[in-house]
Legacy VTK file of the C-alpha trace (Angstrom):
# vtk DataFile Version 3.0
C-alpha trace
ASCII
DATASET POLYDATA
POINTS 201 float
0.000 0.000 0.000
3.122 2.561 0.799
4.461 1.413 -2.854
1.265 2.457 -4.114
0.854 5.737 -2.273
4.796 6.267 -3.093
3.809 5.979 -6.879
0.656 8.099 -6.728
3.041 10.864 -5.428
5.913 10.674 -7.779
3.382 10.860 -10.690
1.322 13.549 -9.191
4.779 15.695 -8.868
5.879 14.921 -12.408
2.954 16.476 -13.515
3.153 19.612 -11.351
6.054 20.571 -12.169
7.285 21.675 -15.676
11.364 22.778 -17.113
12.484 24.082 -20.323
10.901 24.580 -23.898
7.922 22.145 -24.666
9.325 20.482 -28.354
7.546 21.629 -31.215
8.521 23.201 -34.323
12.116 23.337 -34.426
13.089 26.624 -35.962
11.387 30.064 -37.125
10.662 30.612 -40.424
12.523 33.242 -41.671
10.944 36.758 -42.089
10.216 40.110 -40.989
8.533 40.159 -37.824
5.541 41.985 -36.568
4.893 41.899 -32.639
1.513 42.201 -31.417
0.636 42.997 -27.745
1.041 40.091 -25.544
-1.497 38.729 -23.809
-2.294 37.669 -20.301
-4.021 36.084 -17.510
-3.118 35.499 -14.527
-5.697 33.115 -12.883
-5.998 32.454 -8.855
-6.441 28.660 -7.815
-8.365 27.957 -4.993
-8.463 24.941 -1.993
-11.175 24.047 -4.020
-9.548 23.928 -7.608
-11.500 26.855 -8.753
-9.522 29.399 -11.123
-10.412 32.649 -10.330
-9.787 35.304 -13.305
-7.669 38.101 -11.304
-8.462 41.194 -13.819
-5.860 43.749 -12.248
-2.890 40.817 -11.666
-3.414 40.466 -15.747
-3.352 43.917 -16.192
-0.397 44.274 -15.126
1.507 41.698 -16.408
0.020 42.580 -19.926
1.313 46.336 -19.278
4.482 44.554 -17.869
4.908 42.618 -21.251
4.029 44.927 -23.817
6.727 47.177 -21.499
9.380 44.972 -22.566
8.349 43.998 -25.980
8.741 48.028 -26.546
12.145 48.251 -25.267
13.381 44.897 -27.013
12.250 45.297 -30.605
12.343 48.669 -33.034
9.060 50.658 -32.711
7.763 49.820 -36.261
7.922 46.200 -35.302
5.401 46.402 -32.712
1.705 47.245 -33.247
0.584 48.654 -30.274
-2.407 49.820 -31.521
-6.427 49.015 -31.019
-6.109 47.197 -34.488
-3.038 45.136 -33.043
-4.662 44.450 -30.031
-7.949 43.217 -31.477
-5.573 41.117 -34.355
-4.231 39.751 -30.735
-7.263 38.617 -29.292
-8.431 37.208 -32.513
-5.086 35.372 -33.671
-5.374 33.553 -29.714
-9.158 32.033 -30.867
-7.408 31.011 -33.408
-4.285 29.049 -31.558
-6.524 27.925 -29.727
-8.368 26.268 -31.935
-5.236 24.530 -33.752
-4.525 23.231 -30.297
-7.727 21.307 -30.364
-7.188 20.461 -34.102
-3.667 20.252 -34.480
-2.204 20.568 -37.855
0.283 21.130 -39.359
2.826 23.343 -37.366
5.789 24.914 -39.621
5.168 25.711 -43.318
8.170 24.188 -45.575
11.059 26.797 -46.718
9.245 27.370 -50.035
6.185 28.309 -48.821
7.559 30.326 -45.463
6.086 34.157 -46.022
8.691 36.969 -46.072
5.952 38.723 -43.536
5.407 37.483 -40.455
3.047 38.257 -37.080
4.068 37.630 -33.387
1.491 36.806 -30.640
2.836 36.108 -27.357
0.322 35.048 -24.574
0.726 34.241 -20.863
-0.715 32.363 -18.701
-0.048 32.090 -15.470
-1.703 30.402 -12.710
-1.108 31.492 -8.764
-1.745 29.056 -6.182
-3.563 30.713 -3.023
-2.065 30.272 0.663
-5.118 28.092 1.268
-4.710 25.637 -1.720
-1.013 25.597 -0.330
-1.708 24.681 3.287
-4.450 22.489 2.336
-2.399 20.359 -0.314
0.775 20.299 2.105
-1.548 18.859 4.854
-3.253 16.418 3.084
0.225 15.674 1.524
-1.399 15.408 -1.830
-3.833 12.630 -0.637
-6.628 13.903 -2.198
-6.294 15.676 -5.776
-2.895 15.802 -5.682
-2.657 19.310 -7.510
-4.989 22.178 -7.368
-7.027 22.398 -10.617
-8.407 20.057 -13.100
-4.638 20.373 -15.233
-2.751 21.348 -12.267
-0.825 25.097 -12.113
-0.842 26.480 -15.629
2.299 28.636 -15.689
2.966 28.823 -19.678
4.033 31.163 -22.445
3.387 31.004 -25.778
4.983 32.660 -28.928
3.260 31.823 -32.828
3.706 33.332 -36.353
1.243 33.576 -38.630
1.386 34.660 -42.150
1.285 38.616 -42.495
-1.940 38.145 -45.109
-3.709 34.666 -44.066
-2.933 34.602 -40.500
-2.232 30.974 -41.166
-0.203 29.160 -38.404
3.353 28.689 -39.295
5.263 28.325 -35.874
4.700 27.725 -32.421
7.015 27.200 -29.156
5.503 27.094 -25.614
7.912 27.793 -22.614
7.517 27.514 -18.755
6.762 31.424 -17.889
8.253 33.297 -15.294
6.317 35.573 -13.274
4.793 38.207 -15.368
3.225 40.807 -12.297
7.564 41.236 -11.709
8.672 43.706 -14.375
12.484 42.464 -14.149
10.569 38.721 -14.760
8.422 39.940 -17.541
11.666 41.234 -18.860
13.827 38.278 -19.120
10.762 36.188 -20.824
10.188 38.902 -23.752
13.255 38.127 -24.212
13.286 34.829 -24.065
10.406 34.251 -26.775
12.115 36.978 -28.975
15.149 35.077 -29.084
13.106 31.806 -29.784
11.503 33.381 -32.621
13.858 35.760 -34.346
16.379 33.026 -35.601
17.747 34.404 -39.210
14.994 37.009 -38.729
14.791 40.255 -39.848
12.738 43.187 -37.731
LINES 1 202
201 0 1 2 3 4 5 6 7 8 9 10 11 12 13 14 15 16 17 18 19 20 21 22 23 24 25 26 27 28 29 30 31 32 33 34 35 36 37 38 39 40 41 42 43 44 45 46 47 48 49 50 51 52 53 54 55 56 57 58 59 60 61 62 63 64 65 66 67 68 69 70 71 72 73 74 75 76 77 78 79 80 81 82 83 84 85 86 87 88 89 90 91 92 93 94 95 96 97 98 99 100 101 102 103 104 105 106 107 108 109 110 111 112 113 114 115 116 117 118 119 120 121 122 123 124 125 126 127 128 129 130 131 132 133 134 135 136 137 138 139 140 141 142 143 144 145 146 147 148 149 150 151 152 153 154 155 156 157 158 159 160 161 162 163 164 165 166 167 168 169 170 171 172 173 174 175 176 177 178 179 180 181 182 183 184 185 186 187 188 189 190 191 192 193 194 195 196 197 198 199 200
């Protein structure tokens, strides 16, 4: 019964816990890059396993992104306005819906476009004191991890095609934390370097 109990916990942990890059495409097309403003959402998890949207948390870690993005990449390579924002929004249904129906992810080099768009969404999960005490006292008897799919701490960078806003590339990293400006920092950086292989601005 301890083996079993021993078990239970090891797999529980694996799935917890998260490091490095998850594999997917391999490299960026090549291409001029457009950079929309990130996204975010920064999401409370209860004792309960509840997600709780936290509207000023993502706030600021979207102000604390697009921060960054500005101050990484030249100014005409970031839309920062209502039309890039909404192109945003849009362009994450749309990820979101190749993650359900996964296709193909990286065009071949003859059919790469010379123009390419950036989104780069956050999401980042923040596990209350209670969830904390109560999974540390039950010593993950009971659910194991808070959540349905456990803490959600991700970041995301895609290119689409400048005129299709077709899918061409995707790479999904473990996020740091995006409320910390200094944090937000080093993962703009991070997905810009992932992205802008051989690229031009």
């Amino acid at each position: 019964m301890r083996l079993i109990w021993m078990s239970l916990f090891l797999a529980l942990g694996a799935c917890a816990s998260a490091s490095g890059p998850v594999p997917q495409a391999e490299l960026p097309p090549t291409g001029a890059i457009t950079y929309l403003p990130p996204l975010a959402e920064v999401t409370l998890v209860t004792a309960s396993g509840q997600r709780e949207p936290q509207s000023d948390s993502s706030e600021t870690a979207r102000i604390n992104l697009a921060n960054a993005l500005s101050n990484a990449v030249p100014a005409d390579a970031f839309d920062q306005s209502d039309e890039g924002q909404e192109r945003a929004k849009f362009l994450a249904i749309k990820l979101e819906e190749a993650a359900v129906n996964p296709g193909p992810v990286q065009t071949s080099e003859v059919d790469t476009p010379e123009h390419l768009v950036a989104l780069i969404q956050v999401r980042f999960d923040v596990e209350s004191s209670a969830s904390k005490l109560l999974q540390g006292g039950l010593n993950l008897m009971f659910g194991g991890v808070p959540g349905p799919d456990g803490i959600d701490q991700t970041a995301q960078i895609a290119l689409f095609a400048q005129g299709t806003d077709d899918l061409v590339w995707s790479r999904t990293f473990v996020a740091q934390d995006p409320r910390t400006p200094d944090d937000a920092e080093r993962l703009i950086n991070e997905l810009i370097a992932a992205s802008s292989q051989d690229t031009e601005f």
